[in-house]
ROVO-275579 format. One record per residue: residue in three letters; x, y, z of N, C-alpha, C in turn. Coordinates in pm, whole numbers, plus 50000, padded with zeros to 5 digits. Example, Ala and Ser with C-alpha at 12.3 -4.5 7.8 and 13.67 -1.06 7.14 Angstrom:
ala513194943150780512304955050780513204967050780
ser512854977550708513674989450714512905000350787
This chain:
unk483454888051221483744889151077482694881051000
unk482084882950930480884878050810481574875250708
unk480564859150680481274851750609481804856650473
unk481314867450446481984876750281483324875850315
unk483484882150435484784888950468485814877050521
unk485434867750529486334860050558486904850050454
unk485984846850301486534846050222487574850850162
unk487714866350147488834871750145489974861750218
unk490274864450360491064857850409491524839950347
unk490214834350275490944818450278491444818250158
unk492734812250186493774816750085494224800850046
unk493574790250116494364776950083494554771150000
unk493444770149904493554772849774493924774549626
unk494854787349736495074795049626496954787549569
unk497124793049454498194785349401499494793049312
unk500184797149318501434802449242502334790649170
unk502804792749064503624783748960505254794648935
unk505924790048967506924797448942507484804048765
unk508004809448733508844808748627509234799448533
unk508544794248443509354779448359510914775248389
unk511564768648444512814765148484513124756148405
unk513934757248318514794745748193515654738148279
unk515834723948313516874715148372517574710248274
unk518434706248316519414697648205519534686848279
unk518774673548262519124662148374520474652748323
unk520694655348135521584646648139522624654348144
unk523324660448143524464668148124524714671148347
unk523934671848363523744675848511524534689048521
unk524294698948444524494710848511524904719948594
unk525694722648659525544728448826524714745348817
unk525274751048676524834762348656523394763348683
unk522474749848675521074750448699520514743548799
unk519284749448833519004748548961518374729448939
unk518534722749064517974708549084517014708849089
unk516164699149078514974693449102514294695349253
unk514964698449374514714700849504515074713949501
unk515374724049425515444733749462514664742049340
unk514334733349247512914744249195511524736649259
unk511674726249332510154723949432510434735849527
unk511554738449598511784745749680511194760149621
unk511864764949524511134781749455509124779149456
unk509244769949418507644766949380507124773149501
unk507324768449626506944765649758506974779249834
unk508404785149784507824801749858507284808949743
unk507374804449629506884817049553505214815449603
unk504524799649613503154796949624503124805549791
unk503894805549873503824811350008503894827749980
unk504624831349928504544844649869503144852149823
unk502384841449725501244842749698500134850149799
unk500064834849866499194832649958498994846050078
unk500674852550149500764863950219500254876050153
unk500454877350019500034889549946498394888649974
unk497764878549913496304874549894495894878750052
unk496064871850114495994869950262495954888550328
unk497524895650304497104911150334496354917550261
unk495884917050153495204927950066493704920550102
unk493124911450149491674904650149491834907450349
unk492874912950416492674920050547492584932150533
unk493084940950443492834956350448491324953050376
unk491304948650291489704948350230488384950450299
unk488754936150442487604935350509487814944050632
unk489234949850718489264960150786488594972950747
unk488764979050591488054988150574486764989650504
unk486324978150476485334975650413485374980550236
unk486584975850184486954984650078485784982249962
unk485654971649940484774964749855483354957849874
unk482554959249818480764956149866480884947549715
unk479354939749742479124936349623478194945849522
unk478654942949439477854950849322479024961049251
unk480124959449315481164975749295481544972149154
unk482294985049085482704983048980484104992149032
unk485694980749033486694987549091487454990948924
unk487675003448930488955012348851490545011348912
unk490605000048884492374996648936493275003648819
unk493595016248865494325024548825496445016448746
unk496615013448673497375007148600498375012848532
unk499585019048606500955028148542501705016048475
unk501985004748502502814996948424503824999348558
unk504025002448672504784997448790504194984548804
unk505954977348914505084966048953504084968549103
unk503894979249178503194976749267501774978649156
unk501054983549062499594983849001499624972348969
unk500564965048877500234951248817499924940248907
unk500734938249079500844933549132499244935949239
unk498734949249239497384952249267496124945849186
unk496654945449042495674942848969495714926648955
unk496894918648965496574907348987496254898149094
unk496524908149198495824900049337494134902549352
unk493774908849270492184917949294491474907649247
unk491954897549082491734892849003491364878749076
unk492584874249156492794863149235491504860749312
unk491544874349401490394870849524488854876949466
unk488914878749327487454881949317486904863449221
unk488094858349217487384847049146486904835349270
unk487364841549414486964831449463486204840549624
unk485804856049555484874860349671483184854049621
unk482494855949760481164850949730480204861849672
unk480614873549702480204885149599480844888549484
unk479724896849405480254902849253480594916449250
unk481554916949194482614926549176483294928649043
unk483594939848957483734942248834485144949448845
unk486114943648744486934949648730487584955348607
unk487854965948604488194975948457489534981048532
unk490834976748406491784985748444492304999348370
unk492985008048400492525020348321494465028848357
unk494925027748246495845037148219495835049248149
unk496945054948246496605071548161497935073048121
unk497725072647928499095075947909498845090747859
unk500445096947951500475113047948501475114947812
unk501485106847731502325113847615504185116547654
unk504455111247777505695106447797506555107847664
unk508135110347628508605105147517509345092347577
unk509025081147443509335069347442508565059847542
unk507535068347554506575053947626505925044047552
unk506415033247590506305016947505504145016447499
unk503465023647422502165023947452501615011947406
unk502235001247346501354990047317501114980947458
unk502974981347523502964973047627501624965147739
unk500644975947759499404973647843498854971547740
unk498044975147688496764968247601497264955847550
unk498904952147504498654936147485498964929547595
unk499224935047720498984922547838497714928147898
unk497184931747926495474931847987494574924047877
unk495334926147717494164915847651494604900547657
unk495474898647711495844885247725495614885147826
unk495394888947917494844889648093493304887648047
unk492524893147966491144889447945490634898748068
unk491354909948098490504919348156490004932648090
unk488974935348119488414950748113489294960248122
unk489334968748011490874979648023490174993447958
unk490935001948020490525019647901491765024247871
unk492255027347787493745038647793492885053147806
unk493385064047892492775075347841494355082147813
unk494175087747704495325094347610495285110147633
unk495815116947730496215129947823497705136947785
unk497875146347746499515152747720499305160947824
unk499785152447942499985162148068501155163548071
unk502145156848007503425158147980503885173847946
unk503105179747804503585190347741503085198947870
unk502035199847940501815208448050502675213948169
unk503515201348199504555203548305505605205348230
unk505705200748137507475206348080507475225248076
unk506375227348045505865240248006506015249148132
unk504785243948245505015251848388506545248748474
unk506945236648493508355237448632509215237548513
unk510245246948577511135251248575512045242148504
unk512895243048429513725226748430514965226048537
unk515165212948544515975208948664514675205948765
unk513885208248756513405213948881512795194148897
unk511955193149006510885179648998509585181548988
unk509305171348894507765174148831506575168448860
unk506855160548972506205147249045505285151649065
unk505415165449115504115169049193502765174449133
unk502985180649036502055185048988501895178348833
unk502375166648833501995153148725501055147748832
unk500935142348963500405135949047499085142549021
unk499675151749061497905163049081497015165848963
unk497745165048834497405161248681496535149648648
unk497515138648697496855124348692495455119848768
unk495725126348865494855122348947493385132648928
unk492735140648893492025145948822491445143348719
unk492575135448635492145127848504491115114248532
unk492125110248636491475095348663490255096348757
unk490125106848866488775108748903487715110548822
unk487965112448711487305122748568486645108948474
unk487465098948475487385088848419486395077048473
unk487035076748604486035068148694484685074848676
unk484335081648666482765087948704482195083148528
unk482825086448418482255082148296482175070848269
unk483105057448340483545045548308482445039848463
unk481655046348512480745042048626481415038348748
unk482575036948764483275032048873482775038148988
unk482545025349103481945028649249483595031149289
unk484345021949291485975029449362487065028949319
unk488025034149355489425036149273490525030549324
unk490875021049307491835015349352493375017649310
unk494055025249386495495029449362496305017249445
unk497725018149381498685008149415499815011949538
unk498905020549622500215024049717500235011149836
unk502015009349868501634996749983502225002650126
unk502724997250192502864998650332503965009850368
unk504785007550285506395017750251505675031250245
unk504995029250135504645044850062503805048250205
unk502745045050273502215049650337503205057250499
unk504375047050502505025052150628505945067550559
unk506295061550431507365074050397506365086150401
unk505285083050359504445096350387504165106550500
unk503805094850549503915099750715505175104550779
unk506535102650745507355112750829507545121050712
unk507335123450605506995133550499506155148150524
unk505685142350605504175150150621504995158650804
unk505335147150839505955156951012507245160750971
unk508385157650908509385163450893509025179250845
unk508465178550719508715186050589507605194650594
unk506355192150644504915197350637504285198750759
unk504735195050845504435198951018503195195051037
unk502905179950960501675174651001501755161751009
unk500415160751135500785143051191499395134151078
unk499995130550930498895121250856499755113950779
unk498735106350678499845097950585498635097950475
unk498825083750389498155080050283497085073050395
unk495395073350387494865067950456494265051150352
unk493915038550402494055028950347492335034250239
unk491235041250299490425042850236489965056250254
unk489865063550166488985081850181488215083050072
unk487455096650056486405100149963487615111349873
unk487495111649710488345121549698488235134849715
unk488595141849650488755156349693487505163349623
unk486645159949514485305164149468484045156649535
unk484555142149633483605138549708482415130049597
unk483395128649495482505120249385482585105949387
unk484005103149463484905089049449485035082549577
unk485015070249625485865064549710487175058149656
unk488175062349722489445055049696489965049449778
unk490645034849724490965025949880492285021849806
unk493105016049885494705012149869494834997949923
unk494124990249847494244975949910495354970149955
unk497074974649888497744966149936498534979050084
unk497864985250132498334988450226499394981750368
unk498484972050319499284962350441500334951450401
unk500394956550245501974948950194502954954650213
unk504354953750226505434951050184506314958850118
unk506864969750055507614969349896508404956549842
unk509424951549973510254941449945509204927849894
unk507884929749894507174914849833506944918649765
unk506414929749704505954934549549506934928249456
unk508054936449515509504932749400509724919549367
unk509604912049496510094898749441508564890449379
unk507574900349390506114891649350506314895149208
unk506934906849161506724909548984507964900848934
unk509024903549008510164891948916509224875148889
unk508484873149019507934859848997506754860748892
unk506144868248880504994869648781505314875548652
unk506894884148651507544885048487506824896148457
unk506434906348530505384915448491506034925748402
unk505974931148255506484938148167506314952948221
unk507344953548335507234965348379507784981948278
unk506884990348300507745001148223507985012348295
unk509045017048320510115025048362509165035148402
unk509345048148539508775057848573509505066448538
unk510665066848498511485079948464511575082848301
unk510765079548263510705080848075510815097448083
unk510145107748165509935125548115511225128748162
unk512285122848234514005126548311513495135248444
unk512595129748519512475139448644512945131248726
unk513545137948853513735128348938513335126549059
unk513765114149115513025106149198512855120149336
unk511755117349411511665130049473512525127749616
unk513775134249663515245139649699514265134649862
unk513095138949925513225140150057512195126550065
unk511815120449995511265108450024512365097249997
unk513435100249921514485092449911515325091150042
unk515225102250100516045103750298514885097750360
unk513505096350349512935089750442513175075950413
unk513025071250287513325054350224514555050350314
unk515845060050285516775055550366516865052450509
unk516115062950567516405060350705515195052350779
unk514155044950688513165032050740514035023350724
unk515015023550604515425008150561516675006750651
unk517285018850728518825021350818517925015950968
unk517175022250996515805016951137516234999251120
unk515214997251015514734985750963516264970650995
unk517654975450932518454969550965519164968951110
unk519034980651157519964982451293518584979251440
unk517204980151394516234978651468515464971151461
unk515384959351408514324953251362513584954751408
unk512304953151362511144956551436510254969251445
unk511484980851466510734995051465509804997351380
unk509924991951268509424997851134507654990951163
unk507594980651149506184971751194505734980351321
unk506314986551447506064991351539505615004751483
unk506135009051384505695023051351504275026151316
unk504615013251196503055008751084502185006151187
unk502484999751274501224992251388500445008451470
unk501215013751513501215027951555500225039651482
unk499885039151327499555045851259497445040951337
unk497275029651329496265026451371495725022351478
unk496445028051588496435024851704496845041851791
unk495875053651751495885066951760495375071151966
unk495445074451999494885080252133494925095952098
unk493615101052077493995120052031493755125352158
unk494055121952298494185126952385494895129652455
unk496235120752432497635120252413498225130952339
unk497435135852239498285145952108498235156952178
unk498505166852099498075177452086496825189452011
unk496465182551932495525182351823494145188351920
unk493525201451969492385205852017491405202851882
unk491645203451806490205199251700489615183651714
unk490565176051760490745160651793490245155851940
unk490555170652009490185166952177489595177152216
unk488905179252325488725193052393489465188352507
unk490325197552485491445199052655490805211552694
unk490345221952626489845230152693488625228852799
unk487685219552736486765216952835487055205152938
unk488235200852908488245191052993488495194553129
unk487495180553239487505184653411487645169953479
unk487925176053601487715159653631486295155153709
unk486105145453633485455140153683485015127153842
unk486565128553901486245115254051485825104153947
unk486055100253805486045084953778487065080553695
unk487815068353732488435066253630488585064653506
unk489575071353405489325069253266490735061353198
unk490335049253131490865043153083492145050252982
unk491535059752949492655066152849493555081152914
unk493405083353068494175091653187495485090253140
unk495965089853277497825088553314497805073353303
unk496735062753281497165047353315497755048253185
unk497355050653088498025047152951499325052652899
unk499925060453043501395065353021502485043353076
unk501585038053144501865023153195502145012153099
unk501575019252950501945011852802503465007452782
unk503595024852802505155027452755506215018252823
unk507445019652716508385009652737509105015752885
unk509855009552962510355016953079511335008053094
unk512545014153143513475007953170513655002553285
unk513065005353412512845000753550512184996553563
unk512874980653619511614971853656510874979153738
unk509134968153731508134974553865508414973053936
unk509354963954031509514965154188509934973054228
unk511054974354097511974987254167511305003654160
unk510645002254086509685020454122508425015454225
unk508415002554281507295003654408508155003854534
unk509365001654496510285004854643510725017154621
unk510705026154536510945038654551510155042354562
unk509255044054508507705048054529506555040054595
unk506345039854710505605026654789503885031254726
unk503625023554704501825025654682501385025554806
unk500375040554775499365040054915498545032154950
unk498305025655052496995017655120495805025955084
unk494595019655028493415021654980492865021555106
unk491525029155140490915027055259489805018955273
Protein backbone atom coordinates (compact mmCIF):
# COMPACT_ATOMS: atom_id res chain seq x y z
CA UNK A 1 0.00 0.00 0.00
CA UNK A 2 1.64 3.61 -0.91
CA UNK A 3 1.88 6.05 1.35
CA UNK A 4 -1.28 8.13 -0.44
CA UNK A 5 -3.25 5.24 0.29
CA UNK A 6 -2.58 4.75 3.59
CA UNK A 7 -3.38 8.14 4.66
CA UNK A 8 -6.75 7.43 3.87
CA UNK A 9 -6.65 4.73 6.44
CA UNK A 10 -5.07 7.05 9.50
CA UNK A 11 -7.90 8.00 11.17
CA UNK A 12 -6.31 8.95 14.75
CA UNK A 13 -6.75 12.13 14.44
CA UNK A 14 -9.64 12.39 13.45
CA UNK A 15 -12.42 13.77 15.93
CA UNK A 16 -16.39 13.76 16.34
CA UNK A 17 -18.23 16.19 18.98
CA UNK A 18 -21.50 14.97 19.78
CA UNK A 19 -24.81 16.94 19.80
CA UNK A 20 -24.78 20.04 22.34
CA UNK A 21 -26.15 18.25 25.57
CA UNK A 22 -27.84 20.84 28.15
CA UNK A 23 -27.11 19.42 31.94
CA UNK A 24 -28.81 20.66 34.75
CA UNK A 25 -26.08 20.20 37.54
CA UNK A 26 -28.09 22.02 40.11
CA UNK A 27 -31.43 20.68 40.03
CA UNK A 28 -29.71 17.16 39.19
CA UNK A 29 -32.07 15.96 36.78
CA UNK A 30 -32.49 12.29 36.13
CA UNK A 31 -34.39 13.11 32.88
CA UNK A 32 -30.76 14.19 31.69
CA UNK A 33 -28.03 12.48 30.77
CA UNK A 34 -24.70 12.78 33.49
CA UNK A 35 -21.58 13.95 32.98
CA UNK A 36 -20.13 10.16 32.44
CA UNK A 37 -22.54 9.41 30.17
CA UNK A 38 -22.25 12.32 27.71
CA UNK A 39 -18.16 11.56 27.88
CA UNK A 40 -19.51 8.19 27.19
CA UNK A 41 -21.78 9.45 23.77
CA UNK A 42 -18.68 11.60 22.91
CA UNK A 43 -16.56 8.41 22.81
CA UNK A 44 -18.67 6.23 20.44
CA UNK A 45 -19.98 8.87 18.49
CA UNK A 46 -15.84 9.91 17.99
CA UNK A 47 -15.52 5.81 17.41
CA UNK A 48 -18.34 5.93 15.05
CA UNK A 49 -16.46 8.55 13.20
CA UNK A 50 -13.33 7.08 12.96
CA UNK A 51 -15.06 3.35 11.48
CA UNK A 52 -16.93 5.35 8.83
CA UNK A 53 -13.56 7.37 7.85
CA UNK A 54 -11.58 4.24 8.24
CA UNK A 55 -14.25 2.10 5.58
CA UNK A 56 -14.77 4.66 2.97
CA UNK A 57 -10.57 5.62 2.85
CA UNK A 58 -10.49 1.26 2.40
CA UNK A 59 -12.88 1.11 -0.52
CA UNK A 60 -11.00 4.27 -1.80
CA UNK A 61 -7.60 2.73 -1.81
CA UNK A 62 -9.00 -0.99 -2.71
CA UNK A 63 -10.39 0.53 -5.80
CA UNK A 64 -8.36 3.17 -6.46
CA UNK A 65 -11.40 5.48 -6.42
CA UNK A 66 -9.64 8.73 -6.20
CA UNK A 67 -6.13 10.09 -7.82
CA UNK A 68 -4.86 13.34 -7.30
CA UNK A 69 -5.88 16.08 -9.37
CA UNK A 70 -9.77 14.63 -9.48
CA UNK A 71 -12.59 16.82 -9.35
CA UNK A 72 -15.38 14.47 -7.34
CA UNK A 73 -19.33 15.29 -8.17
CA UNK A 74 -20.77 13.92 -4.86
CA UNK A 75 -24.12 13.56 -6.06
CA UNK A 76 -26.45 15.17 -2.99
CA UNK A 77 -30.46 14.03 -2.64
CA UNK A 78 -30.75 15.40 0.91
CA UNK A 79 -30.77 11.46 2.21
CA UNK A 80 -28.72 10.75 5.02
CA UNK A 81 -26.56 8.16 3.22
CA UNK A 82 -25.30 11.48 0.41
CA UNK A 83 -24.86 13.87 3.33
CA UNK A 84 -23.12 11.30 5.29
CA UNK A 85 -20.92 10.61 1.83
CA UNK A 86 -20.35 14.10 1.44
CA UNK A 87 -19.14 14.65 4.86
CA UNK A 88 -16.77 11.89 5.20
CA UNK A 89 -15.12 12.89 1.61
CA UNK A 90 -14.68 16.38 3.23
CA UNK A 91 -13.01 14.76 6.39
CA UNK A 92 -10.42 12.65 4.52
CA UNK A 93 -9.61 15.12 1.80
CA UNK A 94 -8.46 17.66 4.50
CA UNK A 95 -6.05 15.33 5.69
CA UNK A 96 -5.10 13.27 2.24
CA UNK A 97 -1.58 14.13 0.88
CA UNK A 98 -3.15 14.66 -2.52
CA UNK A 99 -5.51 17.31 -4.12
CA UNK A 100 -8.82 16.64 -4.71
CA UNK A 101 -11.87 18.98 -5.52
CA UNK A 102 -15.09 18.74 -4.31
CA UNK A 103 -18.49 20.13 -5.86
CA UNK A 104 -21.77 18.88 -4.58
CA UNK A 105 -24.60 18.82 -7.03
CA UNK A 106 -28.39 18.27 -6.52
CA UNK A 107 -30.96 17.62 -8.90
CA UNK A 108 -34.10 19.04 -7.95
CA UNK A 109 -36.88 17.24 -10.14
CA UNK A 110 -39.68 19.69 -9.30
CA UNK A 111 -41.10 17.21 -6.65
CA UNK A 112 -44.37 18.91 -5.00
CA UNK A 113 -43.40 20.37 -1.71
CA UNK A 114 -39.77 19.96 -1.96
CA UNK A 115 -38.16 22.17 0.82
CA UNK A 116 -35.61 23.72 -2.18
CA UNK A 117 -33.81 26.13 0.03
CA UNK A 118 -32.88 23.29 2.51
CA UNK A 119 -29.35 22.39 0.51
CA UNK A 120 -28.06 25.54 -0.72
CA UNK A 121 -28.32 26.91 2.93
CA UNK A 122 -26.43 23.97 4.41
CA UNK A 123 -23.65 23.42 1.69
CA UNK A 124 -23.20 27.33 2.05
CA UNK A 125 -22.60 26.99 5.55
CA UNK A 126 -20.57 23.82 4.81
CA UNK A 127 -18.37 26.29 2.60
CA UNK A 128 -18.56 23.74 -0.08
CA UNK A 129 -18.77 23.89 -3.88
CA UNK A 130 -22.49 23.17 -4.84
CA UNK A 131 -24.77 23.28 -8.35
CA UNK A 132 -28.61 22.75 -8.09
CA UNK A 133 -29.57 21.60 -11.60
CA UNK A 134 -33.41 22.40 -11.79
CA UNK A 135 -35.05 19.20 -14.04
CA UNK A 136 -39.12 18.50 -14.04
CA UNK A 137 -38.55 14.93 -14.34
CA UNK A 138 -41.30 14.80 -12.07
CA UNK A 139 -44.05 16.03 -14.72
CA UNK A 140 -42.38 13.25 -17.05
CA UNK A 141 -43.16 10.23 -14.93
CA UNK A 142 -46.43 11.32 -13.57
CA UNK A 143 -47.25 11.54 -17.30
CA UNK A 144 -45.65 8.00 -18.53
CA UNK A 145 -46.43 5.16 -15.29
CA UNK A 146 -49.47 4.45 -14.83
CA UNK A 147 -50.77 5.67 -11.40
CA UNK A 148 -50.59 3.35 -8.53
CA UNK A 149 -48.03 2.01 -10.32
CA UNK A 150 -43.89 2.66 -8.93
CA UNK A 151 -41.92 5.28 -10.39
CA UNK A 152 -38.50 4.55 -8.99
CA UNK A 153 -37.43 3.23 -11.90
CA UNK A 154 -37.54 5.28 -14.50
CA UNK A 155 -36.92 8.58 -12.09
CA UNK A 156 -33.52 6.60 -11.45
CA UNK A 157 -32.90 6.30 -15.08
CA UNK A 158 -34.06 10.15 -15.44
CA UNK A 159 -31.70 11.24 -12.76
CA UNK A 160 -29.05 9.58 -13.62
CA UNK A 161 -28.63 10.92 -17.25
CA UNK A 162 -29.09 14.28 -15.88
CA UNK A 163 -26.27 13.94 -13.54
CA UNK A 164 -23.94 12.20 -16.07
CA UNK A 165 -24.91 15.32 -18.25
CA UNK A 166 -23.84 17.59 -15.52
CA UNK A 167 -20.63 16.07 -14.48
CA UNK A 168 -19.14 16.41 -17.99
CA UNK A 169 -20.12 20.45 -18.03
CA UNK A 170 -19.17 20.97 -14.30
CA UNK A 171 -15.58 19.01 -15.47
CA UNK A 172 -15.97 16.27 -13.06
CA UNK A 173 -13.26 13.34 -13.35
CA UNK A 174 -15.88 11.06 -11.02
CA UNK A 175 -19.19 10.64 -9.60
CA UNK A 176 -19.62 9.77 -6.48
CA UNK A 177 -23.07 8.17 -5.48
CA UNK A 178 -24.17 7.31 -1.86
CA UNK A 179 -24.90 3.66 -2.11
CA UNK A 180 -23.50 1.56 1.07
CA UNK A 181 -23.10 -2.05 1.82
CA UNK A 182 -27.08 -2.91 2.28
CA UNK A 183 -27.92 -1.41 -1.04
CA UNK A 184 -25.21 -3.31 -2.70
CA UNK A 185 -26.28 -6.89 -1.11
CA UNK A 186 -30.11 -6.10 -1.65
CA UNK A 187 -29.09 -5.74 -5.17
CA UNK A 188 -27.52 -8.66 -5.58
CA UNK A 189 -30.32 -11.11 -4.57
CA UNK A 190 -32.46 -8.57 -6.64
CA UNK A 191 -30.69 -9.28 -9.56
CA UNK A 192 -30.80 -13.57 -8.88
CA UNK A 193 -34.20 -13.71 -7.48
CA UNK A 194 -36.10 -11.36 -9.86
CA UNK A 195 -33.60 -10.96 -12.96
CA UNK A 196 -31.77 -14.33 -13.17
CA UNK A 197 -28.51 -12.67 -12.81
CA UNK A 198 -25.44 -13.25 -10.65
CA UNK A 199 -24.26 -9.02 -10.16
CA UNK A 200 -24.89 -6.19 -7.86
CA UNK A 201 -23.92 -2.43 -7.55
CA UNK A 202 -20.11 -2.67 -8.39
CA UNK A 203 -17.94 -0.35 -5.76
CA UNK A 204 -16.36 1.38 -9.05
CA UNK A 205 -17.51 1.23 -13.08
CA UNK A 206 -17.39 3.50 -16.18
CA UNK A 207 -21.03 4.73 -16.94
CA UNK A 208 -23.15 3.68 -19.53
CA UNK A 209 -21.86 6.57 -22.29
CA UNK A 210 -18.28 5.60 -21.07
CA UNK A 211 -17.83 9.39 -20.39
CA UNK A 212 -17.78 8.95 -16.43
CA UNK A 213 -16.18 6.95 -13.74
CA UNK A 214 -18.45 6.26 -10.90
CA UNK A 215 -17.36 4.92 -7.55
CA UNK A 216 -19.52 4.27 -4.26
CA UNK A 217 -17.14 5.04 -1.57
CA UNK A 218 -19.18 4.02 1.27
CA UNK A 219 -19.59 0.57 -0.04
CA UNK A 220 -18.08 -0.95 2.75
CA UNK A 221 -20.44 0.86 5.27
CA UNK A 222 -23.20 -0.16 7.10
CA UNK A 223 -26.96 1.29 6.73
CA UNK A 224 -27.32 0.82 10.55
CA UNK A 225 -24.09 3.52 10.86
CA UNK A 226 -25.33 5.93 8.40
CA UNK A 227 -28.53 6.26 10.53
CA UNK A 228 -27.05 6.65 13.66
CA UNK A 229 -24.06 8.88 11.88
CA UNK A 230 -26.94 11.54 10.58
CA UNK A 231 -28.90 11.60 13.96
CA UNK A 232 -25.24 12.43 15.32
CA UNK A 233 -24.41 15.02 12.71
CA UNK A 234 -28.32 16.50 12.78
CA UNK A 235 -28.23 16.27 9.06
CA UNK A 236 -31.55 18.26 7.68
CA UNK A 237 -32.65 15.35 6.02
CA UNK A 238 -35.51 15.63 3.33
CA UNK A 239 -37.96 12.98 2.84
CA UNK A 240 -37.77 10.55 -0.49
CA UNK A 241 -41.40 10.11 -0.77
CA UNK A 242 -42.44 13.86 -1.51
CA UNK A 243 -43.99 12.50 -5.56
CA UNK A 244 -46.32 9.44 -3.17
CA UNK A 245 -44.47 6.52 -4.94
CA UNK A 246 -43.65 3.77 -3.14
CA UNK A 247 -40.92 2.23 -1.61
CA UNK A 248 -39.99 -0.53 -4.20
CA UNK A 249 -42.26 -3.95 -2.77
CA UNK A 250 -39.31 -6.61 -3.79
CA UNK A 251 -36.33 -4.84 -2.39
CA UNK A 252 -38.41 -4.34 0.73
CA UNK A 253 -38.59 -8.65 0.92
CA UNK A 254 -34.93 -8.64 0.33
CA UNK A 255 -34.30 -5.78 3.31
CA UNK A 256 -36.38 -8.16 5.30
CA UNK A 257 -34.97 -11.27 4.88
CA UNK A 258 -30.93 -9.82 5.31
CA UNK A 259 -32.14 -8.22 8.47
CA UNK A 260 -34.33 -11.96 9.51
CA UNK A 261 -30.53 -13.82 8.28
CA UNK A 262 -28.83 -11.05 10.10
CA UNK A 263 -30.79 -11.74 13.58
CA UNK A 264 -31.26 -15.55 13.58
CA UNK A 265 -27.53 -15.91 11.82
CA UNK A 266 -25.22 -13.66 12.71
CA UNK A 267 -22.69 -13.46 10.64
CA UNK A 268 -24.24 -14.67 7.29
CA UNK A 269 -24.75 -11.33 6.12
CA UNK A 270 -20.71 -10.17 6.39
CA UNK A 271 -20.22 -13.82 4.92
CA UNK A 272 -22.34 -12.88 2.03
CA UNK A 273 -20.69 -9.24 1.51
CA UNK A 274 -17.23 -11.00 1.95
CA UNK A 275 -18.37 -13.51 -0.86
CA UNK A 276 -19.24 -10.80 -3.44
CA UNK A 277 -15.31 -10.28 -3.72
CA UNK A 278 -14.00 -13.34 -3.31
CA UNK A 279 -15.51 -14.84 -7.02
CA UNK A 280 -13.92 -18.31 -8.49
CA UNK A 281 -15.71 -18.21 -12.28
CA UNK A 282 -14.77 -21.69 -12.54
CA UNK A 283 -16.91 -22.80 -9.98
CA UNK A 284 -19.97 -20.93 -11.85
CA UNK A 285 -21.51 -21.54 -14.55
CA UNK A 286 -20.91 -18.50 -16.57
CA UNK A 287 -18.96 -19.97 -20.20
CA UNK A 288 -18.27 -16.24 -21.10
CA UNK A 289 -16.31 -16.18 -17.60
CA UNK A 290 -14.65 -19.69 -18.23
CA UNK A 291 -14.01 -21.94 -21.08
CA UNK A 292 -15.30 -25.32 -19.85
CA UNK A 293 -15.54 -26.04 -23.28
CA UNK A 294 -11.95 -26.04 -23.93
CA UNK A 295 -11.10 -27.20 -20.88
CA UNK A 296 -8.50 -30.61 -20.56
CA UNK A 297 -6.48 -31.99 -18.30
CA UNK A 298 -3.56 -31.23 -18.00
CA UNK A 299 -1.38 -34.14 -15.31
CA UNK A 300 -0.78 -30.75 -13.13
CA UNK A 301 -2.23 -29.61 -10.29
CA UNK A 302 -4.54 -26.65 -10.21
CA UNK A 303 -5.11 -24.72 -7.30
CA UNK A 304 -8.60 -23.77 -8.25
CA UNK A 305 -9.67 -28.02 -9.26
CA UNK A 306 -11.76 -30.20 -6.81
CA UNK A 307 -9.14 -28.86 -3.86
CA UNK A 308 -11.26 -25.80 -3.54
CA UNK A 309 -14.45 -27.96 -3.02
CA UNK A 310 -11.93 -28.52 0.78
CA UNK A 311 -13.01 -24.65 1.54
CA UNK A 312 -16.43 -25.63 2.11
CA UNK A 313 -18.02 -25.95 5.42
CA UNK A 314 -18.50 -29.87 6.15
CA UNK A 315 -20.02 -31.40 8.74
CA UNK A 316 -17.63 -34.47 9.17
CA UNK A 317 -14.78 -34.26 10.86
CA UNK A 318 -11.44 -35.19 8.73
CA UNK A 319 -10.68 -38.29 10.47
CA UNK A 320 -13.76 -39.45 10.08
CA UNK A 321 -13.91 -39.27 6.04
CA UNK A 322 -10.08 -40.69 6.16
CA UNK A 323 -11.45 -43.78 7.93
CA UNK A 324 -14.06 -44.07 5.52
CA UNK A 325 -12.19 -43.15 2.86
CA UNK A 326 -8.43 -44.28 3.52
CA UNK A 327 -5.97 -42.14 1.35
CA UNK A 328 -3.90 -43.91 -1.13
CA UNK A 329 -0.12 -44.44 -0.57
CA UNK A 330 1.80 -42.19 -3.05
CA UNK A 331 4.55 -44.13 -4.80
Amino acid sequence: MNSVLKTFFDTNLLDLTPPPLTLNTVNDDPALPSARQVEKIAYENNKLHKRLCRQVGQAIGDFNMIEDGDKIMVCLSGGKDSYALLDILITLRQRAPINFDIIAVNLDQKQPNFPAHILPEYLTKLGVAFHIENQDTYSIVKRVIPEGKTTCSLCSRLRRGILYRVATELGATKVALGHHRDDIMETFFLNMFFGGKLKSMPAKLQSDDGKQIVIRPLAYVKEADLSRYAEVKQFPIIPCDLCGSQENLQRKQIKGMLRDWEKKHPGRVDNIFSSLSTVAPSHLMDRNLFDFAGLQATGIADPNGDIAFDDEPCAVPTNTVSAIIPLQATS
